[in-house]
C-alpha positions in Angstrom: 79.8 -77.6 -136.2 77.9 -79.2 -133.7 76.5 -77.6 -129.9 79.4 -79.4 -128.1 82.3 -77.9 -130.4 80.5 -74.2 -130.4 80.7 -74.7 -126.3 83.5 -75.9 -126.1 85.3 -72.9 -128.1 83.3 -70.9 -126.6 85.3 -71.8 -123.6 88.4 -72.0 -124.8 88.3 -68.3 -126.0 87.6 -67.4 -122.4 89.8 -68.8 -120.7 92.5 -67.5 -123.4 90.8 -64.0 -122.1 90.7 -64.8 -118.5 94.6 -65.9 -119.2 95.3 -62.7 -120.5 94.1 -60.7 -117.7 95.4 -62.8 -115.3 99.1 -61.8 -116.7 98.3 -58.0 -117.4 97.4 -58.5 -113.4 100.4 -60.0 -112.9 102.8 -57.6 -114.4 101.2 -54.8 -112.4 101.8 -56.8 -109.2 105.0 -57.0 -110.4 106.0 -53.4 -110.5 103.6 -52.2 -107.8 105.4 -54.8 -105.9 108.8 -53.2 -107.3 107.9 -49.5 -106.2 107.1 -50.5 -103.0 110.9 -52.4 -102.5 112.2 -49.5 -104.4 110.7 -47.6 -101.5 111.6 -49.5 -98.6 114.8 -49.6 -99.6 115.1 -45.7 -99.2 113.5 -45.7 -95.8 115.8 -48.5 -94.9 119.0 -46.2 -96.0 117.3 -43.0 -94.2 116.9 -45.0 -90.8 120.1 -46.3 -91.3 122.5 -43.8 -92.4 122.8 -41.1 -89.3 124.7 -38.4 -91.1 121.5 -37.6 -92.8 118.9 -35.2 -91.8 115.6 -37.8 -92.1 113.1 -34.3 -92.3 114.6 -33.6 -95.3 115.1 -37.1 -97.0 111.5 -37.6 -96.3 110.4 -34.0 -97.7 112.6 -35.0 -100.8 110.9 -38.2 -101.0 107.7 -36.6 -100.7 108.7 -34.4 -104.3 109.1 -37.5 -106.2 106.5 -39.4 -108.2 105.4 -42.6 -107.6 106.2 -43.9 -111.3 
């Protein structure tokens, strides 16, 4: 195996690494991202729904973990 092929898999392994991370990224976007709608969704119904007392939804909310 010459120079050129060592390089050149060389490369290739990192970029199947740099893939990788890329998607592990990715997926936490992904359900960061989903937390976050999951989230404005309840702050949506709170503003939105006027038979509720929004102290208490939001000290409920509070309660709750993230995850």
């Amino acid at each position: 195996m010459g120079i050129t092929d060592s390089v050149l898999k060389h490369r290739r392994k990192m970029m199947e690494t740099q893939a990788k991370l890329t998607a592990e990224k990715a997926a936490q976007y992904a359900a960061q991202n989903e937390r976050l709608e999951q989230r404005v969704r309840v702050l949506e119904r709170i503003v939105t729904d006027k038979g509720i007392v929004v102290a208490e939804e939001i000290e409920s909310l509070r309660d709750k973990p993230l995850n």
